[in-house]
matplotlib code that plots the C-alpha trace (Angstrom):
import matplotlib.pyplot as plt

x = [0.0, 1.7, 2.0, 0.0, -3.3, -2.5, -3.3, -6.9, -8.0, -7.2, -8.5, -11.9, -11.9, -12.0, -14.8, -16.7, -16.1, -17.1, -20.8, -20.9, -19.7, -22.0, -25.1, -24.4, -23.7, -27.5, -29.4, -27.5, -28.5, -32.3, -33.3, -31.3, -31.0, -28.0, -27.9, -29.7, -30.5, -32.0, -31.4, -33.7, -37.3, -37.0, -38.7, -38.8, -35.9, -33.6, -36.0, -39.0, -36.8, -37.5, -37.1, -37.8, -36.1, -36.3, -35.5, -35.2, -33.6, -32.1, -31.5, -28.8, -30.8, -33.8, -33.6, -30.3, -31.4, -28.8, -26.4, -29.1, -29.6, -25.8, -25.4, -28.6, -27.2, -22.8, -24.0, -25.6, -23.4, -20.8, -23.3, -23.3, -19.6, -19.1, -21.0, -19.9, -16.2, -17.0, -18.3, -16.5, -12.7, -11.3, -13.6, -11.6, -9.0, -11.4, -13.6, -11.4, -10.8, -14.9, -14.7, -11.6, -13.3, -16.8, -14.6, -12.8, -16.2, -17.7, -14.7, -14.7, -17.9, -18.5, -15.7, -17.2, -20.3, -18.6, -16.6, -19.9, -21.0, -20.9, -17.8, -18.1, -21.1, -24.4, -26.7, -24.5, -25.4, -22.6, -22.4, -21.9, -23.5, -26.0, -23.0, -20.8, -22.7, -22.2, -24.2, -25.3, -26.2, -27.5, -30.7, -32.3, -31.1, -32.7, -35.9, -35.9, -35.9, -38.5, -40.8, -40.1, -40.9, -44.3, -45.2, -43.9, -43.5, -46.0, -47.3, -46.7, -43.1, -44.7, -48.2, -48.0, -44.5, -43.7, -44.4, -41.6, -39.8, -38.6, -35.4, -34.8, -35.9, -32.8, -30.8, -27.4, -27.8, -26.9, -25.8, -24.6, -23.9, -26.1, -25.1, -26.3, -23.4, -20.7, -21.3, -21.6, -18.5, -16.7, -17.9, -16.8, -13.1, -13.3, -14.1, -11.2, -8.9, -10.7, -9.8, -6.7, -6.3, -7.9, -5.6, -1.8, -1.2, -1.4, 1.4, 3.7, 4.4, 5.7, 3.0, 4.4, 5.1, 1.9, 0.0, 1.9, 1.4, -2.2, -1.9, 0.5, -1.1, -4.5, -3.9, -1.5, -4.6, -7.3, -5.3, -5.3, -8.7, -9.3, -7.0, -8.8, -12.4, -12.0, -11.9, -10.7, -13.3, -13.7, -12.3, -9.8, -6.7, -5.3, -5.7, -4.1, -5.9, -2.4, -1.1, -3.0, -0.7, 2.6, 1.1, 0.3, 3.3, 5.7, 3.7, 3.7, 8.1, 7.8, 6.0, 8.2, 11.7, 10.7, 9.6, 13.0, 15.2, 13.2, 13.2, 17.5, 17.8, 15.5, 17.7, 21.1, 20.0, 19.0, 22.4, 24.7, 22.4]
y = [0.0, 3.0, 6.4, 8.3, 5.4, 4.9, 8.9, 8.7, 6.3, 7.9, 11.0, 9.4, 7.8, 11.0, 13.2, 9.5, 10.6, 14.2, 13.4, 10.6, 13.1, 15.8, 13.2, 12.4, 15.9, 16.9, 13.7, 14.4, 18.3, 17.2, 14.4, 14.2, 16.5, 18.4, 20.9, 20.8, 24.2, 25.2, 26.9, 27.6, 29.2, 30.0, 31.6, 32.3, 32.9, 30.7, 27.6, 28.7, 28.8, 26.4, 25.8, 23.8, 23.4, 24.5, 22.6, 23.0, 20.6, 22.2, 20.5, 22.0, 22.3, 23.6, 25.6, 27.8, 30.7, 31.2, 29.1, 26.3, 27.8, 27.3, 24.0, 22.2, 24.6, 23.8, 20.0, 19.7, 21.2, 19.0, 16.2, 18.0, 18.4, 15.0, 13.3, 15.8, 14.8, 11.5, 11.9, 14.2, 13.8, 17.2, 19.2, 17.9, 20.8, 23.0, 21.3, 20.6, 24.4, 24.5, 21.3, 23.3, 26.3, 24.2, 22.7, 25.6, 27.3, 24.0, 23.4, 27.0, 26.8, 23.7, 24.7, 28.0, 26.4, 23.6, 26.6, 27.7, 24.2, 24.6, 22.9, 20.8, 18.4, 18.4, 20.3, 23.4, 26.6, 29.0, 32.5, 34.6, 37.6, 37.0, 38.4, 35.8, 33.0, 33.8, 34.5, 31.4, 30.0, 33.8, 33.7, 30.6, 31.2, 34.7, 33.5, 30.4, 33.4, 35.3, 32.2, 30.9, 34.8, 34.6, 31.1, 30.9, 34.2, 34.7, 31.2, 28.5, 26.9, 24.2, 23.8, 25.1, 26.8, 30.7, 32.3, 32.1, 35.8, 36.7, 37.9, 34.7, 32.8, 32.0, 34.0, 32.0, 29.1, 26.1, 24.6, 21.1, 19.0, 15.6, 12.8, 14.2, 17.6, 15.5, 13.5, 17.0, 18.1, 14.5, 14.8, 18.5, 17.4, 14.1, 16.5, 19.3, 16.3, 15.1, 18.5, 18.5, 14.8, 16.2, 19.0, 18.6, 15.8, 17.6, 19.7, 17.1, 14.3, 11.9, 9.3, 9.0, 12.6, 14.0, 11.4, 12.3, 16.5, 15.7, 14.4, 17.0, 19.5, 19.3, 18.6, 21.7, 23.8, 22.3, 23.1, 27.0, 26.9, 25.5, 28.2, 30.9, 30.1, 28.8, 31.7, 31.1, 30.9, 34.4, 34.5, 31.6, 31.7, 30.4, 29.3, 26.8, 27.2, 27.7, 23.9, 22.1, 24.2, 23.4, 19.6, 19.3, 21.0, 18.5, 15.7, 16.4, 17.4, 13.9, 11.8, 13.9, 13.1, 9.1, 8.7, 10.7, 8.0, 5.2, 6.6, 7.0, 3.3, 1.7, 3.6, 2.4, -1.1, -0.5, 0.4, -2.4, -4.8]
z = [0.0, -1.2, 0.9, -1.0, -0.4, 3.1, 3.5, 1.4, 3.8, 6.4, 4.9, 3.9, 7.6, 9.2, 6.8, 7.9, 11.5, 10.9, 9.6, 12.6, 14.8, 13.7, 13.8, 17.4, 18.5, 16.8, 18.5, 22.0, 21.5, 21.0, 22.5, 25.4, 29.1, 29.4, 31.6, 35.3, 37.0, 39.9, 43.2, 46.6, 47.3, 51.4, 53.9, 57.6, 59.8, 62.0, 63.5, 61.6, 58.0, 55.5, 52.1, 48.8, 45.9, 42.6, 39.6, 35.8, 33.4, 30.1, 26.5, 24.8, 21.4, 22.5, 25.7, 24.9, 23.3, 20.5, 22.0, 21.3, 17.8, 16.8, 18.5, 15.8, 12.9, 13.2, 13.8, 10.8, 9.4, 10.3, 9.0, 5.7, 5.1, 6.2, 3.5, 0.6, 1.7, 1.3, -2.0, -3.8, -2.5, -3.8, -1.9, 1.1, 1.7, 1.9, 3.4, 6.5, 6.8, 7.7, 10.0, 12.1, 12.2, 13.5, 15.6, 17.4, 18.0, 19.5, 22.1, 23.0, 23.7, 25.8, 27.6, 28.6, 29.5, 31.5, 33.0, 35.0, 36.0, 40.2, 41.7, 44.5, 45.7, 43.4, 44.4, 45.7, 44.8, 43.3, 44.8, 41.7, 40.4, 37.9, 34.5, 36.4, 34.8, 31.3, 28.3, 27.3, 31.0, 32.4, 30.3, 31.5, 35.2, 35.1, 33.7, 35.2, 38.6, 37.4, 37.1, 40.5, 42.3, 40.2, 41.1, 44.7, 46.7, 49.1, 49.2, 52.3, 51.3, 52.4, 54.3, 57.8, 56.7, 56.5, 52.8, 50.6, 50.4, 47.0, 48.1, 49.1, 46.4, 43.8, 45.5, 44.3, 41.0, 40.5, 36.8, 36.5, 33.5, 32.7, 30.8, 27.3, 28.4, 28.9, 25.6, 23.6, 25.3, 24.6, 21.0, 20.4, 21.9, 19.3, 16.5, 17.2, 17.1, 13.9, 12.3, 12.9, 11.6, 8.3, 8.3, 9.9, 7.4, 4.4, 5.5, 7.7, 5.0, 7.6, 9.0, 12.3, 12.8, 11.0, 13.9, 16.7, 15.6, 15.5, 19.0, 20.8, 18.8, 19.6, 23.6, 23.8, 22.2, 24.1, 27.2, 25.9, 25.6, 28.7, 30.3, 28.8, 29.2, 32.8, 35.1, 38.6, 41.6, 42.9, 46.3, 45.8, 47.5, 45.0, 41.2, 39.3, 35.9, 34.1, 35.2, 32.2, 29.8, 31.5, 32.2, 27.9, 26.8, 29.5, 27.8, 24.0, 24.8, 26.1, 23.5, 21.0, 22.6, 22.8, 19.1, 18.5, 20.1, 18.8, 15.6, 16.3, 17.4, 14.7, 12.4, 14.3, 14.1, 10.4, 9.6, 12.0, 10.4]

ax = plt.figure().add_subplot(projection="3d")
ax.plot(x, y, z, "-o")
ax.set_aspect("equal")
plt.show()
């Protein structure tokens, strides 16, 4: 199998993975929960307080605003450019500019969201200001507010308990990721990868070195995202948000320097053979 085969199956492998990618990515965004939000409606004071909870569950294609808007249109998309690059090969350069570009916009923004997910236990509240939480998260919290005061203030929190009090009610949010989050967020990291597959080997020739570029690559920029769209907790002591970029850039030096020497002793033994 010559070089030059070897790199259109790789090639057709990954627009394949685009249009699967993008097909999951629009199923998870519709059909499945992915954000849970919800805080506290109390009332009363000290021995007399009590409280209930207040819950909303959020799917990332339909309860978003515009966020939820991009997610259905860049998925299909993806599912789009997948199958054209399956069928007509030299649309494929240019193609993989669009499926790095999809990509970068949908690992920045999982990553923001996932940024404002509550650390901690599930269930705790985060004590933010309301533009603390983002534009794509501040929306539904805010109206999800506005529903529970009209619903809930003045009424029994529960029967024989004080009325709830509306400062009191969603004072602080919670935001946690479900299941169908974490599988948007796994397949947006899959697909930045995936770009860069489609892309880096077109410009280093090598096999072994265009793979291990894709790898290195693609974890030293995912770690810059991550360091730029994860803000450290207000209040923190301390913050240790720049250790994924020193941990990626120590690993890809690593993986780089040990297929160096094996490449140097493979090509020793080639040559005392």
């Amino acid at each position: 199998m010559t070089l030059r085969t070897r790199f259109d199956l790789v090639q057709t492998a990954c627009v394949g993975l685009v249009a699967a990618l993008g097909g999951v990515a629009l199923v998870v965004a519709v059909a499945l929960d992915g954000i849970s939000i919800g805080g506290s409606a109390c009332g009363g004071a000290g021995s007399n307080g009590a409280c209930r909870s207040v819950d909303r569950t959020l799917r990332v294609g339909l309860d978003l605003g515009w966020f939820s808007a991009a997610a259905i249109v860049l998925s299909a998309v993806l599912v789009v450019v997948g199958a054209m690059g399956l069928v007509r090969p030299r649309l494929r350069p240019a193609l993989a500019l669009v499926v790095l570009a999809v990509a970068f916009a949908g690992l920045v923004g999982t990553e923001h969201v996932s940024s404002r997910f509550c650390p901690g236990a599930p269930g705790a509240t985060c004590g933010r200001t309301d533009g603390e939480w983002g534009p794509v998260l501040r929306p539904a919290l805010l109206e999800l507010r506005a529903d529970a005061r009209a619903r809930l203030v003045g009424r029994p929190v529960r029967p024989g308990a004080p009325a709830v009090e509306a400062a009191r009610t969603l004072a602080s949010f919670r935001a946690d990721g479900l299941g169908g989050w974490r599988l948007l967020h796994g397949t947006a990291v899959a697909l930045w990868f995936v770009a860069l597959a489609l892309l880096l080997p077109r410009v280093v020739t090598r096999p072994w070195q265009a793979a291990l570029a894709v790898v290195t690559v693609g974890l030293t920029s995912w770690a810059i995202v991550v360091y730029r769209t994860h803000p450290c907790a207000a209040g923190a002591a301390e913050c240790y948000r720049g250790l994924v970029i020193t941990l990626a850039l120590l690993v890809s030096a690593v993986l780089w320097g040990l297929a160096f020497a094996v490449v140097f002793v493979v090509r020793s033994v080639r040559r005392h053979a």
